[in-house]
MDTraj code that builds the backbone (N, CA, C; nanometers):
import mdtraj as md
import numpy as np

residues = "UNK UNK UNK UNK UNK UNK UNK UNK UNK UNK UNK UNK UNK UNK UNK UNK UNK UNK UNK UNK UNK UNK UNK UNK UNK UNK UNK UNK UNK UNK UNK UNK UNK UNK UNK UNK UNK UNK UNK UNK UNK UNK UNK UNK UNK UNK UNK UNK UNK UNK UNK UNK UNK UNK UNK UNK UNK UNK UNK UNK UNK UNK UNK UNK UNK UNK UNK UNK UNK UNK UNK UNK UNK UNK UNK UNK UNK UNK UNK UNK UNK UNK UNK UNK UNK UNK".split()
xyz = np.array([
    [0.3026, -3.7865, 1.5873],
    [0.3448, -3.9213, 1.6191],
    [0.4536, -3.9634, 1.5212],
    [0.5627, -4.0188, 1.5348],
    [0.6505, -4.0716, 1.4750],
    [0.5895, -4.1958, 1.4236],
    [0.6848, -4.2447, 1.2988],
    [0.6200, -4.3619, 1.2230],
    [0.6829, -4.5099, 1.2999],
    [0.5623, -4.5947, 1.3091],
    [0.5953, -4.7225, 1.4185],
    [0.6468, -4.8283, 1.2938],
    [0.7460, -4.7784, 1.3050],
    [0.8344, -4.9030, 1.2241],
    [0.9624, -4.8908, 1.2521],
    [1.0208, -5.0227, 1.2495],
    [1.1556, -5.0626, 1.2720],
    [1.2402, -5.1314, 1.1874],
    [1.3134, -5.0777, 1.1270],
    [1.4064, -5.1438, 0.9979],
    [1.5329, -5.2526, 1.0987],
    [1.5007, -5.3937, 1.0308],
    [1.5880, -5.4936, 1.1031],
    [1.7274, -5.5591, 1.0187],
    [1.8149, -5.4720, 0.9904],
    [1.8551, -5.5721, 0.8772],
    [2.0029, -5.6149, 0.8986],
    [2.0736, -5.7364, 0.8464],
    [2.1446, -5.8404, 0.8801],
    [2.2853, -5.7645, 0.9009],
    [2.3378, -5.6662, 0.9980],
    [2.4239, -5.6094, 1.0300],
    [2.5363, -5.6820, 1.1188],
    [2.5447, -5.7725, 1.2278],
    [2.6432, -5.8073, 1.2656],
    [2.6171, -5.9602, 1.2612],
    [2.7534, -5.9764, 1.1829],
    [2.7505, -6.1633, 1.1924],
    [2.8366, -6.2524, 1.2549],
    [2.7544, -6.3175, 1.3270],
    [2.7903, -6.4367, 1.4065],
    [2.9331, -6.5314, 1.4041],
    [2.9849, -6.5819, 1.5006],
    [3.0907, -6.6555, 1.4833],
    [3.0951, -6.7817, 1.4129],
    [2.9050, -6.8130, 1.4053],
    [2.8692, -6.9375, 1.3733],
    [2.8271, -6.8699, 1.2034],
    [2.8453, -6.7661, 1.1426],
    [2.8073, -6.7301, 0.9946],
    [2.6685, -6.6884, 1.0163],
    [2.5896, -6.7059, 1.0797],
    [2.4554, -6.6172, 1.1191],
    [2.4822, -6.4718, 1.1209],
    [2.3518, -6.4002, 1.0769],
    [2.3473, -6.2459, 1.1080],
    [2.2258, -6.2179, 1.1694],
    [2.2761, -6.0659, 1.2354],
    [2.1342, -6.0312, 1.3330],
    [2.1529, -5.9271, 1.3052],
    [2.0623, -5.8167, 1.3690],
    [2.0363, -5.6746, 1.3842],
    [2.1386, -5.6603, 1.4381],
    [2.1726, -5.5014, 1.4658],
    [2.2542, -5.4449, 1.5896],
    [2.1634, -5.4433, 1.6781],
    [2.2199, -5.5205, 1.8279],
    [2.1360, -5.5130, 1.9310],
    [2.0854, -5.3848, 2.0096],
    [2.1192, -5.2497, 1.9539],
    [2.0416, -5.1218, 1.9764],
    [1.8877, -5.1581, 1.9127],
    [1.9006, -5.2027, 1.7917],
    [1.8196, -5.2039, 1.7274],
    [1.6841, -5.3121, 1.7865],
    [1.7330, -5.4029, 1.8319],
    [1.6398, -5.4899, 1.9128],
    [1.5812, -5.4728, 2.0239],
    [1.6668, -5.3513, 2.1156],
    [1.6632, -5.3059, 2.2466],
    [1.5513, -5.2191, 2.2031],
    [1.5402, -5.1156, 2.0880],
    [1.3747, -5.0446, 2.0392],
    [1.2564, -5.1429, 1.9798],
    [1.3011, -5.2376, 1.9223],
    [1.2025, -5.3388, 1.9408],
    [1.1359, -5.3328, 2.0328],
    [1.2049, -5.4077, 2.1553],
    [1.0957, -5.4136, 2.2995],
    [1.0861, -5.3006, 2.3589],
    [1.1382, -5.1830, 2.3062],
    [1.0765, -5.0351, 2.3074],
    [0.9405, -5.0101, 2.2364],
    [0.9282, -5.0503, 2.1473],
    [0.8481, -5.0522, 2.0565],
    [0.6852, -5.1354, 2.0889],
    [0.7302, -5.2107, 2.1322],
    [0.6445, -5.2877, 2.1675],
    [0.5623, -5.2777, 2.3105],
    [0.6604, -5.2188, 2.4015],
    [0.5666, -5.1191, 2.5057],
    [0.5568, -5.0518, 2.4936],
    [0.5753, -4.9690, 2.4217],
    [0.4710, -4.8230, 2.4004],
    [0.3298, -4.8480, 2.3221],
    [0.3949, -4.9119, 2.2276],
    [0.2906, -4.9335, 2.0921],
    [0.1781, -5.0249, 2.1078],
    [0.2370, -5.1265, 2.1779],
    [0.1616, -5.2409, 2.1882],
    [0.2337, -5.4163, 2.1174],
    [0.1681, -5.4996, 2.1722],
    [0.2556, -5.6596, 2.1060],
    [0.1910, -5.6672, 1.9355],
    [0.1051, -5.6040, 1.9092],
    [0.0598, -5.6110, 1.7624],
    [0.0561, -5.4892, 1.6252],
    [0.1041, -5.3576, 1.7250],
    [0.0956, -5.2576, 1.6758],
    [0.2548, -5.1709, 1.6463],
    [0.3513, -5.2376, 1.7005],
    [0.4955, -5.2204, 1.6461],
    [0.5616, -5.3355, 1.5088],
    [0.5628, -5.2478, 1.4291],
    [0.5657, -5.3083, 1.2958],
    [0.7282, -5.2856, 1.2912],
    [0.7980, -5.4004, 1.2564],
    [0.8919, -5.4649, 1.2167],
    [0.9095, -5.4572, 1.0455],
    [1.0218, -5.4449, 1.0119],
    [1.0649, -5.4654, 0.8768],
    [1.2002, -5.5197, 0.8612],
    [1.1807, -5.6961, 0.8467],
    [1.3289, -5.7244, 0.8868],
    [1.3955, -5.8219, 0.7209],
    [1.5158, -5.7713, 0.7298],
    [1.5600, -5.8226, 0.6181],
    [1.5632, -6.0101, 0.5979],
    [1.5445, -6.0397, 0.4747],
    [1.5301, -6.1835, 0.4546],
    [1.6682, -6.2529, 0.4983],
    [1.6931, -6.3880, 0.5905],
    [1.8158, -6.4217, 0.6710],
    [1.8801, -6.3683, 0.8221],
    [1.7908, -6.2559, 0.8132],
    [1.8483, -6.2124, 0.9939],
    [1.7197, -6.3217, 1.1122],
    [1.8679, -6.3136, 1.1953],
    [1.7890, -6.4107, 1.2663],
    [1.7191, -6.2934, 1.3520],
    [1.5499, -6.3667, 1.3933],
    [1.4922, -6.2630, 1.4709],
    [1.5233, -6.3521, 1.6136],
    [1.4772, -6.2235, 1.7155],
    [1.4833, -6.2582, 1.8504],
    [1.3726, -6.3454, 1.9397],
    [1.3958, -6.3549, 2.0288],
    [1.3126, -6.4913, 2.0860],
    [1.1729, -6.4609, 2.0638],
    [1.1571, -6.3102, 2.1030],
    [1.0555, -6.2847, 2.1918],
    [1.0062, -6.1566, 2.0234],
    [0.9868, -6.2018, 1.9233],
    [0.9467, -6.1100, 1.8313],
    [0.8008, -6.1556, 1.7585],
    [0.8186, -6.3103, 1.7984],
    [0.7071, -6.4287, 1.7362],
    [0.5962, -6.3498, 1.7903],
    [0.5098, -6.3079, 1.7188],
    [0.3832, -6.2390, 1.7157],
    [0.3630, -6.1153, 1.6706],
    [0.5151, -6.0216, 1.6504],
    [0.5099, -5.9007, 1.6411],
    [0.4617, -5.8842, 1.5020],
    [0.4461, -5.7778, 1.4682],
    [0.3662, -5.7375, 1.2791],
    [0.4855, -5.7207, 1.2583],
    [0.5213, -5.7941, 1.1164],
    [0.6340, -5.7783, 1.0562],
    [0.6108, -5.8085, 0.8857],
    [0.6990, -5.7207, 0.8381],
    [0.7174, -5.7235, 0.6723],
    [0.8350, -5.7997, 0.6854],
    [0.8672, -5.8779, 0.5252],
    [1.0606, -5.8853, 0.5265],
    [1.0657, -5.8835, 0.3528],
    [1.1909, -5.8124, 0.3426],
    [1.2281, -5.7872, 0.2601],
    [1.3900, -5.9028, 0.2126],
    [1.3939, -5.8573, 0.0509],
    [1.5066, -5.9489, -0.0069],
    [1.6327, -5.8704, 0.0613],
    [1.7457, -5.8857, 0.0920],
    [1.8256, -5.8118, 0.1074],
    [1.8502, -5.6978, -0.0108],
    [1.9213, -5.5739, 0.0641],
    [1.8721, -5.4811, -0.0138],
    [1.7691, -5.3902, -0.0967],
    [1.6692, -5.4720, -0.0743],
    [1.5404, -5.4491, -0.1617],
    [1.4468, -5.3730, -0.0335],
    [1.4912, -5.3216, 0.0407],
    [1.4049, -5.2598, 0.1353],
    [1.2409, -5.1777, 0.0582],
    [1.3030, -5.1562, -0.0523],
    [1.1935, -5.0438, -0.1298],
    [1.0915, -5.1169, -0.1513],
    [1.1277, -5.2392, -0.2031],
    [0.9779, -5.3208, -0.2667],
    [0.9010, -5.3830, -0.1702],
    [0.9356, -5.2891, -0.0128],
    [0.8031, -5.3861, 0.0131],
    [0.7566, -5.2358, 0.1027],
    [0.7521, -5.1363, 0.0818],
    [0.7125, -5.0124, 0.1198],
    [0.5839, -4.9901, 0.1020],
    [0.5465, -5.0497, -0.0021],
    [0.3445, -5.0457, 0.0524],
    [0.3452, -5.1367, 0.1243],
    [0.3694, -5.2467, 0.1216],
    [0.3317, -5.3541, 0.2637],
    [0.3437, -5.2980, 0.3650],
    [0.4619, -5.2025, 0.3759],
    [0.4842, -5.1408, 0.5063],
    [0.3745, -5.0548, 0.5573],
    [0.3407, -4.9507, 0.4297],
    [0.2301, -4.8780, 0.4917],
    [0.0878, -4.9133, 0.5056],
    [0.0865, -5.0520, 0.4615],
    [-0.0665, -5.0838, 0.4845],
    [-0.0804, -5.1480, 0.6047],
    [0.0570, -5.1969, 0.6508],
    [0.0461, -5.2379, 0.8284],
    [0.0498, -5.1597, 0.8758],
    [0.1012, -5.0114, 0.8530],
    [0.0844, -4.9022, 0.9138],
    [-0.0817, -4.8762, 0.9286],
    [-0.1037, -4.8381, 0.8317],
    [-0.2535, -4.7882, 0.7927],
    [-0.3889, -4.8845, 0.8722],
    [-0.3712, -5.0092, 0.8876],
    [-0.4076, -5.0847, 0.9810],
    [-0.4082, -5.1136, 1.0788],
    [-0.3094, -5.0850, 1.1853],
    [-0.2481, -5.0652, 1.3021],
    [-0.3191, -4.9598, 1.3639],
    [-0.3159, -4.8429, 1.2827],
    [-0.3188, -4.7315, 1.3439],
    [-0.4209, -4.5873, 1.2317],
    [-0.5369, -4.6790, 1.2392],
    [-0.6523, -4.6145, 1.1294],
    [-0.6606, -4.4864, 1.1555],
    [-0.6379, -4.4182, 1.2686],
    [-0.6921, -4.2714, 1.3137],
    [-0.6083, -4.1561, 1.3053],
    [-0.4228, -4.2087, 1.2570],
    [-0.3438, -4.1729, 1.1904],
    [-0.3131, -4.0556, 1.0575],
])
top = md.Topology()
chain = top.add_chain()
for i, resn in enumerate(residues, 1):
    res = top.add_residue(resn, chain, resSeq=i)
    for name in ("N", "CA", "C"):
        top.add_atom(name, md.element.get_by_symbol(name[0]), res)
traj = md.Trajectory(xyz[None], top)
């Protein structure tokens, strides 16, 4: 099994100064989320990206920009929880 996580971080910015994911990246989101399930696709999105409409409920970490590393046990304990039989 591949690892159910999705790195989200503030890659294209807005006309209005907002940033979002690259929308590939959102398009495996709701990939993610039917395969996996609405509680069992774990998100890791950087602090300031705007999330998408439809993400409100998903398991998600967030990190400082750049700091992806320091939250890598958080990550794997939503892993490890998600998916105990792993």
């Amino acid at each position: 099994m591949s690892t159910p996580m999705l790195l989200m971080s503030a890659e294209d910015e807005q006309a209005g100064g907002e940033v979002r994911s690259r929308q590939n990246v959102i398009h495996e989101a709701g990939l993610f989320q039917a395969s996996l399930g609405w509680n069992r696709a774990v998100l890791v999105i950087e602090e300031g990206t705007e999330q998408f409409s439809n993400s409100v409920g998903m398991v998600y970490v967030s990190y400082e920009a750049g700091q992806v590393k320091s939250v890598i046990s958080d990550v794997l304990q939503a892993i490890k929880r998600e998916f105990p039989d792993s």
